[in-house]
Each structure stands twice: as C-alpha cells, then as structure tokens.
C-alpha positions, 0 to 999 in steps of 0.5 A, spaced: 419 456 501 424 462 505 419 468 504 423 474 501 423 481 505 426 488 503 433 486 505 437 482 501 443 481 506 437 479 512 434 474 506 440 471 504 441 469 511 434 466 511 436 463 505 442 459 509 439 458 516 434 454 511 438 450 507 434 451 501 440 451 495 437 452 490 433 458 491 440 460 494 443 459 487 436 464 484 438 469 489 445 470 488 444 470 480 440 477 482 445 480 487 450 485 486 458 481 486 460 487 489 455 486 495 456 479 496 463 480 497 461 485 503 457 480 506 461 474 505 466 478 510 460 477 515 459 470 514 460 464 518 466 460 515 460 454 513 457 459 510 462 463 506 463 456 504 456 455 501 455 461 498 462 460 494 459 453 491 452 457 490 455 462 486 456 462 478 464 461 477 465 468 475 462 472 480 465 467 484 471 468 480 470 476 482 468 475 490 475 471 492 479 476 488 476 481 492 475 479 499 480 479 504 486 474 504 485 470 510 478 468 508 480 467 501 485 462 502 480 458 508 475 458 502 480 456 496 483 451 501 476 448 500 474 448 493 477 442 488 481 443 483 476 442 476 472 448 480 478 452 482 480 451 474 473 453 471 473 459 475 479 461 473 477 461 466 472 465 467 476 470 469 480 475 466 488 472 465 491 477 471 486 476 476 487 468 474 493 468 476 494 472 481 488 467 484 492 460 482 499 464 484 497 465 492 496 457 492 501 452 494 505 449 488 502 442 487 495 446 488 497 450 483 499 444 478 493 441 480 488 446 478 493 448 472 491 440 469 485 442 468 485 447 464 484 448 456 492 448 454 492 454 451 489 458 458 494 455 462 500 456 457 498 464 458 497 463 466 504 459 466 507 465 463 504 471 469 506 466 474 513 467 472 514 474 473 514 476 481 508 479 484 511 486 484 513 487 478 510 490 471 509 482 469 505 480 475 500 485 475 499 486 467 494 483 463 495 480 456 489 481 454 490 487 450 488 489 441 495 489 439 495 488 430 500 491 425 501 498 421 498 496 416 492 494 418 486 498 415 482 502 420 476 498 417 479 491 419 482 494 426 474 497 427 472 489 424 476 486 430 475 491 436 467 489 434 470 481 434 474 482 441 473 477 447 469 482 453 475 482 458 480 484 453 483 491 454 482 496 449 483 503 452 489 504 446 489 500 439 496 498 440 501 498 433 506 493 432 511 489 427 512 483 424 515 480 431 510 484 436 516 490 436 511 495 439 510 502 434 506 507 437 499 507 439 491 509 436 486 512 441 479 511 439 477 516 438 482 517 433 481 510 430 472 511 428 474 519 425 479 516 420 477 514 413 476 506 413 482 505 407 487 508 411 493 504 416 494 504 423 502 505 422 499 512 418 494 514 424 499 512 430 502 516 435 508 514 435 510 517 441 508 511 445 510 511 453 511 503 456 515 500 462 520 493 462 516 487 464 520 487 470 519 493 472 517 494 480 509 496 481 511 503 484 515 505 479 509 503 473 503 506 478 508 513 479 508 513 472 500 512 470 498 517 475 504 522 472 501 521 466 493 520 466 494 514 463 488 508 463 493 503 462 500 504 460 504 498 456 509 492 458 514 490 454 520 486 454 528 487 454 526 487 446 521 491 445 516 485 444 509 487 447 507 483 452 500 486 455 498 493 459 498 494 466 491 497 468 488 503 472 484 498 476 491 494 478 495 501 479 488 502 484 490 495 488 497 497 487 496 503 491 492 500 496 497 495 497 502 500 498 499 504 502 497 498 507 504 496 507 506 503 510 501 504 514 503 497 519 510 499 519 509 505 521 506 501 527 512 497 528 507 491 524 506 488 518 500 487 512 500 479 514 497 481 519 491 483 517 490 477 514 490 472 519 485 471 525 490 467 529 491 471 536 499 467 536 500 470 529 498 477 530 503 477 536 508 474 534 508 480 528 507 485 534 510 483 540 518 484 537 517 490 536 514 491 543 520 488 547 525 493 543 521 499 545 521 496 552 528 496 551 530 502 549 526 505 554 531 503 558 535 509 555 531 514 558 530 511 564 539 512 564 538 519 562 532 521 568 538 517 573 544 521 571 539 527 572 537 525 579 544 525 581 547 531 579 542 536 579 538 538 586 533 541 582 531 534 579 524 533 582 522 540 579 525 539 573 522 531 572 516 534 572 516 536 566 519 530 562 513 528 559 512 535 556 518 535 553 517 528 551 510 528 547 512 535 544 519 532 542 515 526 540 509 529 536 514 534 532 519 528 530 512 524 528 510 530 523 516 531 520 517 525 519 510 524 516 511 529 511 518 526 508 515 518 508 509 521 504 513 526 499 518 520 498 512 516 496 509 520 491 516 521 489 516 529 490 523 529 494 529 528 489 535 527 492 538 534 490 532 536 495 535 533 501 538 539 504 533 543 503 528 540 506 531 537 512 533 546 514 525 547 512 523 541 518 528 545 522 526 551 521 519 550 523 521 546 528 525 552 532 520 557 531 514 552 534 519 551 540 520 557 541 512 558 542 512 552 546 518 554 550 516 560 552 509 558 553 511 553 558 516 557 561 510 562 562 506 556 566 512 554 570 514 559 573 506 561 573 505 554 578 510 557 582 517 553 580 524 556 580 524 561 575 530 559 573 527 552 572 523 555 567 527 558 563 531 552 562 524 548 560 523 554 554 530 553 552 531 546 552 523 544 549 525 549 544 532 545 542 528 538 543 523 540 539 529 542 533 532 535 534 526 531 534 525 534 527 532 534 525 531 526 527 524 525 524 526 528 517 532 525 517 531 518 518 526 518 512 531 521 507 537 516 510 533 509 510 531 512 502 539 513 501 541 506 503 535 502 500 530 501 507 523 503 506 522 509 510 516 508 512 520 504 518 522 511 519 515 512 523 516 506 527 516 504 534 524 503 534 524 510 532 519 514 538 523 510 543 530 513 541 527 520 540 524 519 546 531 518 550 534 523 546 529 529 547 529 526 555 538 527 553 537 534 550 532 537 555 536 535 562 543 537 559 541 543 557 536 545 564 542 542 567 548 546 564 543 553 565 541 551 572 549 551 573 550 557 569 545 561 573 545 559 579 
C-alpha cells in the first residue's frame, strides 16, 4: 500500500508507479479537478490515460474541458464511445457539445447513440450553430417561465432547478417563448408572493442573434457588466444565454489567436507536439521574410554605387532599422489593441493616424539629433551626421505612418489586423526605413557637398 506524503502531486505519481487503481480512483475523488488539470499537463500520455479512466465522469467531464487540446484529442481518442457519453451527461449541455464537437463525425455519432434522446436532441442543436457564434457558445440551461407566473411559484422552480442551470437572471417570456423582459434576483425574493413576473419585470432587456460572432457578444458583456446576456432567434425565441465564464474563454481565445499572428504563426500550433507540424505553420512566414529581405539588401547595393560615402553611411543602417522597426511595431500595437477592444471607430481613423505621426516625428527628431550628436562625435563627416538626424527622423515618421496605417486598412477591408504586427510587415518597414534613410542622406550628401 502507497504511503501517502504532504504532496499530493508526488502521491499521485507514487499512486501510478505503483498501479494501485483502486487507491488511485480514492485519491482522485479528494483531489481538487482544477489541480488534476495542472498536473495531467505533466504526465506521461499512459498515465494521463490512467488518471482519466480513474476520474469520476464529471470531473473527468471538467479536466478534458479544461486541458490543453492536443492532449485533449490524444485522450478523447482513447476513451470508448458509452463513456465519452456518460461524461457528457455529466456535464453541463455547452461544455458538451463543445467536447462531442472537436470529434470526427462518425465518433460524434457514435457517442451520440448513446445518449438518453432528450440529452442528444438538445446537444444536436448546439452542434449546429458554428463554434464562433452566440449559438455555439451559449447555454440552454437558463430559468425561463412566463408573465404570468407568480413570484411564489418562480421562487418554487428556482428551488426545483437542475444545478447546472444559469440563474443570474429569471428570464420572462410568452406563450411561444418570445422573450419579455427579465426578473433580477434580488427583485424576484423582495416582492410579494402573489404578484406576476410580467409585473415585476424589466422590460428593457439586452440579447444578441443567435448567429451572432463571439467577439461581438463579449464586447457587448463587458460593455455592459452583464453575468450573462441572452440569445434569441430571427423571431425573438429564447434559446439560451452566453455566460461570463465563456466570454472569459472567449477572451483568451482571441487573444492567443492574435498573439501567434503577430508572430507570423498560428493557435494550432500550440496544439501540436509534432516538430513537422510546428514547422510547416512557422517556416512560410520565415521564407517570405527572407524574401523581403532581398528588398533591403536592393536598396543598400543601389546605395553602394551611387554614394562614396556609402561605408560611413552603412554604419548606421542597423540604427535606422531597430528604431524604424520599434516606432512601426508600437504604433501598430497600440492600433491592433484599440481595434480589439473596440475603442477606434472609423470616424476616428485620421485622427489617430496624425496622433502616430506626431509622436512619431517629435521622437525622431530627439533620436536623430541624438545620433547626429554621436556620429559626429566618433568622428565621421559631419555632413554624414546630419544626414542621419534627418533621415532617422523621417524613417521613424514613416515607420509610424506604415504601423498605424496598416491595422486601420486590413479593418477596412475585413483582414484581421493583427496580421498587421506580422513578420511580412517588419520586412517591408525594414526596406522601406533602409529606402528612406539612403535617399534622404543621399540627397543632402549631394546638397551640401
């Protein structure tokens, strides 16, 4: 028998190095769900595998909802279809079929057959709405009843709900499940026993389509605090709610997905564990850089040919470069994250792009005149010098103009603007600073000399 210890991740391996089962399955029912899904993510795939058939189907329900995806799919792929059923009874309808929906389709109908008729009628439904929409992140788990149910019988059927039924709201509908307005708790247990919901409620009621996209409904629940907000049909039919905790998933999902494309990768990477697969996500983006390198390697040739002062001047080519590059990845940091929080309507565009400008000048002309200082302070031609302050200053200028720019266009035309912060797009600033910076040196080196 495993001697137990005052680590519980450290029994846990005991527990499996020793292939005790049953204590095993007694362990787990002690242990936190939420702790077992950080320690599954450090566990070998056999036994990962282990812990899953010892858990009891709704935390095991919880831990594949809330572990990564690869190792989700690896450990759905091993589970038989009545158990894959049983957990999704267990869990609450959304995180169902979001867990049935990342299945191939003959394993979704599989499990699907074994479910009670009334479960899988309203699991087929959330399957049908796509996976970024309203539809496929709500739940119809919600306390709908009609006007003219009394306060005392509402109070009767909140008392008589399934646990995994949303109840931030008491929702009021019709005949036909029109929804009406809305009852807060605290309003519903304050009032009289005989009065009707339809005379309690808010009628000003806020819902999304059920085919709206998800970033739409989580910009509206964190405009407006809701804990959950309502989704209904083309006819006005309650379907279900979108909650807090899947706008929070929502979030992060987004959030991931425009951290890889500013990278120039994407979310599947991360859940994959084969080296091919990262590479083949990663590696295009690497060979369009590498073409677009060949841009600035053009400009620092033309350069070389027409200015004698070329080896002076190159030195400075990775100055203007970071700096153009670093102005160029704020500016458009600062635009992707207003466009993602919705904070820069279009009728702002203009305004904002001269704010980058602006900006974007007045530190180049800091800069430039800072690295004039220092070039002429190492002891290069003085005219070198102020070529670099000027041509760092408008680089700098450009860069911002291209990095707020960029954002604003892709929104305009329906890219996402994250792809603005991408690898493609430092490639072309750099060539277009290294273009900038050799044309306006050249042109004063001329000027003045």
């Amino acid at each position: 028998m495993t001697e137990l210890s005052s680590d519980p991740r450290q029994d846990l391996e005991n527990l499996l190095r020793d292939g005790e089962e049953e204590a095993l399955k007694i362990f787990l029912r002690l242990i936190r769900p939420q702790d077992v899904v950080e320690w599954i993510e450090l566990l070998e795939p056999d036994q990962r595998q282990r812990v899953i058939h010892a858990l009891d189907h709704d935390v095991a329900g919880h831990v594949l909802g809330e572990t990564s995806a690869s190792i989700r799919s690896a450990l759905v792929d091993l589970i038989e279809p009545q158990r894959l059923a049983r957990i999704a009874e267990a869990l609450p309808a959304d995180d169902a079929a979001d867990l049935i929906g990342e299945l191939e389709a003959a394993e979704s109908e599989a499990v699907l057959s074994h479910i009670a008729d009334s479960d899988e009628a309203v699991l087929r439904d959330l399957l049908a709405y796509p996976d970024d929409t309203a539809g496929g992140i709500m739940t119809p788990d919600i306390m709908a009843l009609t006007a003219g149910t009394t306060v005392d019988d509402a109070i009767r059927t909140l008392r008589a709900a399934n646990p995994s039924t949303v109840i931030a709201s008491l929702y009021v509908v019709d005949d036909d499940r029109r929804l009406l307005g809305f009852v807060r708790l605290r309003r519903l247990v304050t009032a009289r026993p005989t009065r009707l919901l339809g005379e309690i409620m808010s009628e000003d009621v806020i819902s999304v389509r059920v085919d709206t996209d998800q970033e739409e409904v989580a910009a509206l629940v964190e405009k407006y605090d809701f804990i959950a907000v309502p989704v209904v049909d083309a006819d006005n039919r309650l379907l279900g709610a979108v909650t807090f905790d899947d706008i929070m998933d929502v979030l992060s999902e987004e959030a991931s997905e425009d951290i890889y494309k500013m990278a120039g990768s994407s979310v599947e990477e991360e859940e994959s564990e084969s080296i091919l697969h990262v590479a083949r996500y990663r590696l295009p983006w690497l060979l369009v850089c590498l073409a677009g390198t060949q841009l600035s390697t053009a400009v620092l040739q033309i350069a070389k040919g027409r200015v004698g002062a070329y080896e002076q001047m190159s030195v400075f080519t990775a100055a203007i470069m970071a700096m153009a590059g670093n102005t160029s990845l704020q500016s458009a940091t600062t635009t992707v994250r207003r466009l993602a929080v919705d904070s820069l309507p279009r009728s702002r565009f203009v305004r904002h792009i001269r704010r980058e400008i602006t900006v974007a000048l007045l530190m180049g002309l800091v800069c430039g005149l800072t690295a004039a200082g220092i070039g002429i302070a190492v002891g290069h031609d003085p005219v070198i010098g102020v070529a670099l302050g000027a041509a760092m200053a408008l680089s700098m200028s450009a860069a911002s103009l291209f990095g707020a720019g960029m954002p604003l266009l892709l929104e305009v035309v329906g890219v996402d603007p994250a792809v603005a912060s991408g690898p493609l797009v430092s490639t072309i600033n750099d060539s277009l600073a290294l273009g900038l910076y050799f044309t306006v040196a050249t042109g004063i080196l001329y000027w003045m000399g």
